[in-house]
C-alpha positions in Angstrom: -53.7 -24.8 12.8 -50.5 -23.7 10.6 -50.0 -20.5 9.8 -47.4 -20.8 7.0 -47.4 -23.7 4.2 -44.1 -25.2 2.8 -43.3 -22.6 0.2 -43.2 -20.0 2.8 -40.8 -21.4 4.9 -38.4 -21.6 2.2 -38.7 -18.1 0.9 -37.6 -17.6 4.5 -34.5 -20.3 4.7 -33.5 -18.4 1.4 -33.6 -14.5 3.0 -31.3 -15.9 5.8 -28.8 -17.8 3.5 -28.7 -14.5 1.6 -28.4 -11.8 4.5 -25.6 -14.5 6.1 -23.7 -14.4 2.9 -24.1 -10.4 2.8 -22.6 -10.4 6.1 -20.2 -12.7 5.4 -19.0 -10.5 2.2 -19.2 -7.1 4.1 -17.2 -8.5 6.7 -14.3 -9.7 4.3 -14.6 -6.1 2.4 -14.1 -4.7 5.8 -10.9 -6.5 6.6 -9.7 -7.1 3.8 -9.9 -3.5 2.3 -8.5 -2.7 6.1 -5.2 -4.6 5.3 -4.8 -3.2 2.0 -5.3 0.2 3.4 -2.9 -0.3 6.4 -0.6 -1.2 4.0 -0.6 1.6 1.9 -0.3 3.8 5.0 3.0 1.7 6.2 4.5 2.3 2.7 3.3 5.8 2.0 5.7 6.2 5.2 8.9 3.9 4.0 9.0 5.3 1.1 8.2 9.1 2.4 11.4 8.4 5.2 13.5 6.8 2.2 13.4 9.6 -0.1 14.1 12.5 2.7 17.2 10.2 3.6 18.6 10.2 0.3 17.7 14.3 0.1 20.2 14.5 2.6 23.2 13.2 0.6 23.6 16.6 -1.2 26.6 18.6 -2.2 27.9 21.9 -3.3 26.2 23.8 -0.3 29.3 26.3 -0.3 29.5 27.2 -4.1 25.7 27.6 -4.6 25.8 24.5 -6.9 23.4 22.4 -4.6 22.6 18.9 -6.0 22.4 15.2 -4.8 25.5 13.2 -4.4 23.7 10.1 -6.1 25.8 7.0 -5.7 25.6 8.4 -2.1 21.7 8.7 -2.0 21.2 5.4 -3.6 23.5 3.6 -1.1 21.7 5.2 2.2 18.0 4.4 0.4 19.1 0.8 -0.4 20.2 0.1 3.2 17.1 1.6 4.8 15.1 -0.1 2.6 16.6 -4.0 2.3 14.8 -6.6 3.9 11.2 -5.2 4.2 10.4 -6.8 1.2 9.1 -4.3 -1.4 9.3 -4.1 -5.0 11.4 -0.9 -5.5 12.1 1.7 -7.9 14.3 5.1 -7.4 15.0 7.6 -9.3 18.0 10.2 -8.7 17.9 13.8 -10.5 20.1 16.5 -9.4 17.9 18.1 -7.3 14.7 15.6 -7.4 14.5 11.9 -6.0 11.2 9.4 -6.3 11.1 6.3 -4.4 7.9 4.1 -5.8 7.3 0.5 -3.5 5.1 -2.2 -4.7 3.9 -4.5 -2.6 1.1 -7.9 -2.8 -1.0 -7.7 -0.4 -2.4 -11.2 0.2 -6.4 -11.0 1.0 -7.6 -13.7 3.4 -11.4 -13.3 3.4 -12.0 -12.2 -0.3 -9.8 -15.2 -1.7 -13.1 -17.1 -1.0 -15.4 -15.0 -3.3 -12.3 -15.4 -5.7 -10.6 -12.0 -5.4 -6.4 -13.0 -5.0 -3.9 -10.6 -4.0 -4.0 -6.7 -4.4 -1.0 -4.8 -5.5 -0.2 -1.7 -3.8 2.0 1.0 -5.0 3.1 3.6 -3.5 5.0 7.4 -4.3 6.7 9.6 -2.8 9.6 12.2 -4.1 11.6 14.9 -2.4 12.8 17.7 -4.2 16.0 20.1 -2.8 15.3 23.9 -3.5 17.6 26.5 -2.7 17.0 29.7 -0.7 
């Protein structure tokens, strides 16, 4: 006695290939999307300790004309920040600097369902007040 006939037996073959692939796609969201956050964490910090190390190269503390030495700041933010391989953009005011890093983060498990690379930008400014 059989308790299914051929057609049911497929629907069923079909639910599995479908929950597998759901799996299989929540898994590659999951660490994927883990990468790309880690790595906006990592350069939220970079570029966070960049900027407060060019905020230190400031000037005129004596006279009450406080402002950022900027060849100075650029120069300290440059070394800390060569080699780690980041896109970078800063941007020296008198009393302001904004360091933005950009970064392609390369996705392992999603390259499969045809997603590439995720760009990731990041920034952060310090500002010098007086008081």
């Amino acid at each position: 006695m059989r308790f299914f006939n051929d057609n049911e037996s497929a629907s069923v073959s079909g639910l599995f290939v479908c929950s597998v692939m759901g799996l299989v796609s929540v898994a590659a969201l999951t660490f994927d999307g883990g990468r790309v956050i880690d790595a906006y964490a990592e350069m939220s910090a970079v570029a966070a300790s960049a900027a407060r190390l060019g905020g230190q190269e400031i000037v005129g503390i004596r006279d009450n004309s406080v402002q950022i030495n900027a060849r100075n700041a650029k120069h300290v933010m440059n070394v800390f920040l060569l080699g780690r391989g980041y896109d970078v953009s800063i941007e020296i005011g008198t009393t302001k600097i904004s360091v933005s890093l950009s970064k392609q983060v390369r996705t392992w498990w999603l390259a499969m369902f045809g997603v590439g690379s995720r760009t990731v930008t990041v920034s952060r400014s310090v500002e010098i007040v007086a008081g």
